[in-house]
Rosetta silent file (secondary structure, phi, psi, omega in degrees, C-alpha in Angstrom):
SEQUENCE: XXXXXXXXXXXXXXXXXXXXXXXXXXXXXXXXXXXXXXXXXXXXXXXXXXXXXXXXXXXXXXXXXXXXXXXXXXXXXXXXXXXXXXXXXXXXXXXXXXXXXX
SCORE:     score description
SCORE:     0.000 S_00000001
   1 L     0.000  133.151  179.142  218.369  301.126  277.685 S_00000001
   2 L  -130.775  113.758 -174.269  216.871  298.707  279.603 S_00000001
   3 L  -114.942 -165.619  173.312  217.441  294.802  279.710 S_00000001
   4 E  -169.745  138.357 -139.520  216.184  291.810  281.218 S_00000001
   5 E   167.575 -158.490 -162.028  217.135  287.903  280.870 S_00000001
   6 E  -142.113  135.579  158.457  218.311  284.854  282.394 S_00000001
   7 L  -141.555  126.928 -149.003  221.408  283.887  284.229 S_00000001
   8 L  -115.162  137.400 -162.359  223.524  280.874  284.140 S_00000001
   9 L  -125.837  163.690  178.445  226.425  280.658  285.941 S_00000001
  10 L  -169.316   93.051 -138.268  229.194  278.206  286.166 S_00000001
  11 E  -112.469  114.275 -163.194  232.008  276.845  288.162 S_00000001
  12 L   -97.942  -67.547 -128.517  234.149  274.181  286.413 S_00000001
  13 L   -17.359  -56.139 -143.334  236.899  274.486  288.689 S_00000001
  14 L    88.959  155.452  170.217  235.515  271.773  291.078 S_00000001
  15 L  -162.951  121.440  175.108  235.275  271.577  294.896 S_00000001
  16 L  -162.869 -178.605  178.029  236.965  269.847  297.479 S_00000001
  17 L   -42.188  154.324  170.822  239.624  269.177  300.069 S_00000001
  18 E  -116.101  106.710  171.789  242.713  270.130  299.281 S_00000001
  19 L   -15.299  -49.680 -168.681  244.898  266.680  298.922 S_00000001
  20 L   -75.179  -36.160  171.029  248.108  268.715  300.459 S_00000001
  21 L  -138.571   20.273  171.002  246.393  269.768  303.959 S_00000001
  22 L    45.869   34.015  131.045  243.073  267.877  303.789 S_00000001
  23 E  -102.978  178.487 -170.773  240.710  271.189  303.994 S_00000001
  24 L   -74.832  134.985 -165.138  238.056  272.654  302.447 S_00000001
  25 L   -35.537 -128.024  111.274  239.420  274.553  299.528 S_00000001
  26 L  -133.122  150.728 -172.639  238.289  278.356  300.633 S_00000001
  27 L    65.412   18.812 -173.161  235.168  279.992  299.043 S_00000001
  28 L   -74.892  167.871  136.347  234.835  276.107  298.028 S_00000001
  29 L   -96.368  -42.410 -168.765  230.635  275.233  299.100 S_00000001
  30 L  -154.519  169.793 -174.114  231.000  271.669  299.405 S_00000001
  31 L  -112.859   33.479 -175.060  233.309  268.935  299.095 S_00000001
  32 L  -110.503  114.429  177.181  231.916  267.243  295.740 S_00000001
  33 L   -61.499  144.347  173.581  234.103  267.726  293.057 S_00000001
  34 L   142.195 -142.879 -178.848  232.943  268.452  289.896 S_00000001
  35 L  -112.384  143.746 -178.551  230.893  271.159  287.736 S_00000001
  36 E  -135.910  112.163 -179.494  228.378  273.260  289.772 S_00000001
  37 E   -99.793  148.318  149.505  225.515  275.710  287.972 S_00000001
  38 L  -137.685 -137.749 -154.003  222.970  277.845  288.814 S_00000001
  39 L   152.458  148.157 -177.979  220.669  280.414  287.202 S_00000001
  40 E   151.313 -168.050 -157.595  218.288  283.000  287.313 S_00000001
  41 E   -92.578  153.133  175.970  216.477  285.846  286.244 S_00000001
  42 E  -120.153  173.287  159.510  218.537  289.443  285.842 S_00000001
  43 E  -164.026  178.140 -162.391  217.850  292.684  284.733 S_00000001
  44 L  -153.228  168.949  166.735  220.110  296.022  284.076 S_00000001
  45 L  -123.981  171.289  153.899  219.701  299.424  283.275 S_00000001
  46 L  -140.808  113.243  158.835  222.563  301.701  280.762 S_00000001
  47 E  -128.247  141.978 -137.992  222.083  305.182  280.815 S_00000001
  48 E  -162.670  170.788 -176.790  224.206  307.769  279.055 S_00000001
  49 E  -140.443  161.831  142.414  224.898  311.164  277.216 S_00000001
  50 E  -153.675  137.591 -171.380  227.046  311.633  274.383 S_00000001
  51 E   -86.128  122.494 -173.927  228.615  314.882  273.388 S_00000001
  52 E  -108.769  114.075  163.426  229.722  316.137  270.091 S_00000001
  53 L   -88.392  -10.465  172.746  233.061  318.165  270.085 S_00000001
  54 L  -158.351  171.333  161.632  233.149  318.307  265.993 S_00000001
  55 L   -43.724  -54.878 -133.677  231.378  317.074  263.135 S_00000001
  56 L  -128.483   -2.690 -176.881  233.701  313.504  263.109 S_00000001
  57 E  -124.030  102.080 -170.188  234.306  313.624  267.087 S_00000001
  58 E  -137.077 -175.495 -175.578  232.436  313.295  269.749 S_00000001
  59 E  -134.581  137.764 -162.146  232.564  311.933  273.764 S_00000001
  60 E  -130.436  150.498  172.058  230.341  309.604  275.375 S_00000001
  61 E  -134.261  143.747  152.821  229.585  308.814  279.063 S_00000001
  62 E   144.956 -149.656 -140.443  227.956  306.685  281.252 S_00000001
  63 E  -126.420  150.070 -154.923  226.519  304.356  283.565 S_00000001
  64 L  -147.480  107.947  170.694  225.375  300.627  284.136 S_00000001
  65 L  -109.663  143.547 -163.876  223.087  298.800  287.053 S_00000001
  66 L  -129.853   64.319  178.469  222.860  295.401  286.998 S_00000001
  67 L   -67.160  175.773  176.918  220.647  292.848  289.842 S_00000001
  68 E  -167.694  169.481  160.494  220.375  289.198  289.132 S_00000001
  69 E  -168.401   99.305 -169.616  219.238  286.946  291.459 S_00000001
  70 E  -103.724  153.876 -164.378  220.381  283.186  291.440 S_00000001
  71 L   -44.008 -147.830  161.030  219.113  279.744  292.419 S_00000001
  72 L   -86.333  154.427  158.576  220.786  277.259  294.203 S_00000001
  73 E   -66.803  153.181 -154.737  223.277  275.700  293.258 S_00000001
  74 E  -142.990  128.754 -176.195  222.472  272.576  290.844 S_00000001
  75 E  -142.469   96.421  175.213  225.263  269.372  291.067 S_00000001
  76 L    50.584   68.676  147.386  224.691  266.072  288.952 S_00000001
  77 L   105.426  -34.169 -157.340  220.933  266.788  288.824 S_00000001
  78 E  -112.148  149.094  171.343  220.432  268.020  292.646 S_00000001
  79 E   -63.850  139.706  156.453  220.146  271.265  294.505 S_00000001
  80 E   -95.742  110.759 -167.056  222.796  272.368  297.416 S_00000001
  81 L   -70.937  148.043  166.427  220.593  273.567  299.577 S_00000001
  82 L    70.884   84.763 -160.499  221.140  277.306  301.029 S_00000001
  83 L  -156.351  -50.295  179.349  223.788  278.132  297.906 S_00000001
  84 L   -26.673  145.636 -152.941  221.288  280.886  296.465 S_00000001
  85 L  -148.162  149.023 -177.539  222.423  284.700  295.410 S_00000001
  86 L  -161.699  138.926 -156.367  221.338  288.003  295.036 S_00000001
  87 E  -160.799  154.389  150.004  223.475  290.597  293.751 S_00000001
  88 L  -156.673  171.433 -174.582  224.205  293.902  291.839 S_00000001
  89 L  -158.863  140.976 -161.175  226.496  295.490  290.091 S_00000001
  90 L  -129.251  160.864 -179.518  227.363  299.252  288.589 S_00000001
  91 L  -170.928  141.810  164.362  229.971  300.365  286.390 S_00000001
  92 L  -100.607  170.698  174.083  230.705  304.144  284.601 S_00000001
  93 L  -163.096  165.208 -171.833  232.318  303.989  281.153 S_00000001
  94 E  -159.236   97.353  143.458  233.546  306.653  279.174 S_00000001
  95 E  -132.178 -164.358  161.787  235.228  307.211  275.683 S_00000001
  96 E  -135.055  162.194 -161.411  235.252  308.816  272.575 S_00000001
  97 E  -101.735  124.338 -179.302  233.870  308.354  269.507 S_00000001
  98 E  -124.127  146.912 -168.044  235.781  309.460  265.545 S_00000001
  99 L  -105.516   99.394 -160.053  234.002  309.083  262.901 S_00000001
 100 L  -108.810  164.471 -175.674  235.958  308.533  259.669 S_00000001
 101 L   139.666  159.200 -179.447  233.849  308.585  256.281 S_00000001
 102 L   -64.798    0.000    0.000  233.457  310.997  253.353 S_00000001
């Protein structure tokens, strides 16, 4: 399986000093509070087996790559310059599957 899309990201938290020792937050970007998005395009792979141990049972495995690669950041209209991402990400999975039915 193979996908590909768009991805929008989004950090309500806010970011700024922190009132109690008047620094920057950490892993904070900047110190203008508020909501901060960005976006771009991703794509993934899923590839897999699945195994039948009976008629109604069977066990399936397997595996998931994921890149993206996103803008800048975007804040009340404007870019943050140098904010931009590139990424990936993998994951296995595993379970099984029962089948219930006449």
């Amino acid at each position: 399986q193979v996908r590909a899309g768009w991805s929008r990201f989004s950090d309500d938290e806010g970011c700024g000093p922190d009132p109690a020792v008047l620094e920057q937050v950490p892993g904070c970007l900047t110190f203008l509070p508020g909501t901060r998005t960005r976006s771009g395009p991703a794509v993934g792979a899923l590839v897999g087996v699945e195994i039948p141990l009976s008629p109604r049972l069977s066990f399936d495995v397997g595996g998931q790559f994921a890149w993206f690669n996103l803008g800048d950041y975007e804040f009340e209209g404007r870019s943050l310059p140098d904010t931009d991402a590139t990424g990936s990400a993998f994951a296995l999975r595993g379970g099984a599957f029962l089948f219930f039915g006449p």
